[in-house]
C-alpha positions as MATLAB code, in Angstrom:
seq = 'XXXXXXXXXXXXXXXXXXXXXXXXXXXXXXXXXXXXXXXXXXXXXXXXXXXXXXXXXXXXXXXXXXXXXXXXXXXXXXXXXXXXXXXXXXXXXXXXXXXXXXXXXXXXXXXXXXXXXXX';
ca = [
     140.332   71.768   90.344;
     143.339   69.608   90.721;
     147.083   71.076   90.467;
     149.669   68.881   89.371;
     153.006   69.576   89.663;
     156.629   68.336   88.050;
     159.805   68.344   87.059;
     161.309   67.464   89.995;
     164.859   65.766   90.502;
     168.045   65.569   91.626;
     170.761   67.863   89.779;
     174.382   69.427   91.364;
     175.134   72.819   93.034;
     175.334   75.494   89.760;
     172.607   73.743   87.932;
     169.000   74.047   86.489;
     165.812   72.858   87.436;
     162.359   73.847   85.930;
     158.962   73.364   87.299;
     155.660   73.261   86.023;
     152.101   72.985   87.525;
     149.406   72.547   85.707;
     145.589   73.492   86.889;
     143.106   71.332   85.480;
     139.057   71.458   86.254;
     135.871   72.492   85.433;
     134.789   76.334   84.692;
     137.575   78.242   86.567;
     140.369   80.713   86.744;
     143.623   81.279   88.517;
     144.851   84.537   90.121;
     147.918   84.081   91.946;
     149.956   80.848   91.719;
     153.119   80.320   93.115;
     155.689   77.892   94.348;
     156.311   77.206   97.788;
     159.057   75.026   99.251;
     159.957   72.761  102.863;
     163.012   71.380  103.442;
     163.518   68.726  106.042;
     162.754   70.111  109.781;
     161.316   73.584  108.622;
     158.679   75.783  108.067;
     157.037   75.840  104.700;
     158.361   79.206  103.329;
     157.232   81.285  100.038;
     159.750   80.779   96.942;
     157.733   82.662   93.990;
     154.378   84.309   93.428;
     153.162   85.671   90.616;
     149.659   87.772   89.948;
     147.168   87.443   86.913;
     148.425   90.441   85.903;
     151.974   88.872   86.297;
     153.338   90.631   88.982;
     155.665   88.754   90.390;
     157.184   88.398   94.108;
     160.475   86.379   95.329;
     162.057   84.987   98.156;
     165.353   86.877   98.746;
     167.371   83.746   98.895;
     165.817   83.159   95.378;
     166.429   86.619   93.985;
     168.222   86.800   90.787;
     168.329   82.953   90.593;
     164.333   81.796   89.889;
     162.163   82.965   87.793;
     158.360   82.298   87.806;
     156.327   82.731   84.840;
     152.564   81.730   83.616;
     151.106   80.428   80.954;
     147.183   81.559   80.992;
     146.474   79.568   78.097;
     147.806   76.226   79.762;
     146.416   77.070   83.269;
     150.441   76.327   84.183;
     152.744   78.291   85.990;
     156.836   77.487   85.779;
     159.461   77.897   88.003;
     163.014   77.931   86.157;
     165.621   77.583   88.795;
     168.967   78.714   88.111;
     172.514   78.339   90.110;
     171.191   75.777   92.479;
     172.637   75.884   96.084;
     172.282   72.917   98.572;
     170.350   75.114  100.630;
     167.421   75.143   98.030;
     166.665   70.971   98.284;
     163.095   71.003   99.731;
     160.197   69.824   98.701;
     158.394   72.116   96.646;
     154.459   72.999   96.312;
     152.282   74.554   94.133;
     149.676   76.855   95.352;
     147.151   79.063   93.800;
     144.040   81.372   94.485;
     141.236   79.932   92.611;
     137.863   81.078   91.264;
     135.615   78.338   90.245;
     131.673   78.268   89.125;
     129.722   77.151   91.491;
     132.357   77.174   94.211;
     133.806   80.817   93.891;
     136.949   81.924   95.421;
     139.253   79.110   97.337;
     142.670   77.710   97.748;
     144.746   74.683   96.752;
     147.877   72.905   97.028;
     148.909   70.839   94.368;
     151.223   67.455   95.609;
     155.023   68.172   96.251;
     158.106   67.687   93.892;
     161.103   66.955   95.215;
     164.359   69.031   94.533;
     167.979   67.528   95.480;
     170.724   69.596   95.252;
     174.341   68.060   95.886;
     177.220   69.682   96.680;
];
């Protein structure tokens, strides 16, 4: 199963930026997916999760400002990301708990996407 991830870029303080990651693979299914995010000189921290029943979980510093979503029938998972701050450029990662034939139950982080957000 491969995750790819985009959309990416640079965009000013107050704007919008929406990602996607895609699953693609053989025989599986996703349970949670999220987005996770490390900006220069830190820890990787959590930014979204959300549940295959859609439950959904947020940073704080996101609260109010991101929304994930999924779409089961694309294997994809978005991240629309409103009122950008500075303090959100990072690179960000997709990550999801996997089932897959043959395999069962694992892990996997899809390739960053970088997020710039000027002042």
């Amino acid at each position: 199963v491969q995750l790819q991830a985009s959309g990416g870029g640079f965009v000013q303080a107050g704007g919008s930026l929406r990602l996607s990651c895609a699953a693609s693979g053989s025989t599986f299914s996703i349970n949670a997916i999220g987005w996770y995010r490390q900006a220069p000189g830190k820890q990787r921290e959590l930014v979204a999760v959300i549940s295959s029943g859609s439950r959904t979980k947020y940073a704080d510093s996101v609260k109010g400002r991101f929304t994930i979503s999924r779409d089961n029938a694309k294997n994809t998972v978005y991240l629309q990301m409103n009122s950008l701050k500075v303090e959100d450029t990072a690179v960000y990662y997709c990550n999801a708990d996997l089932w897959q034939v043959g395999r069962g139950q694992f892990n996997k982080w899809g390739q960053g996407t970088q997020v710039t957000v000027s002042s």
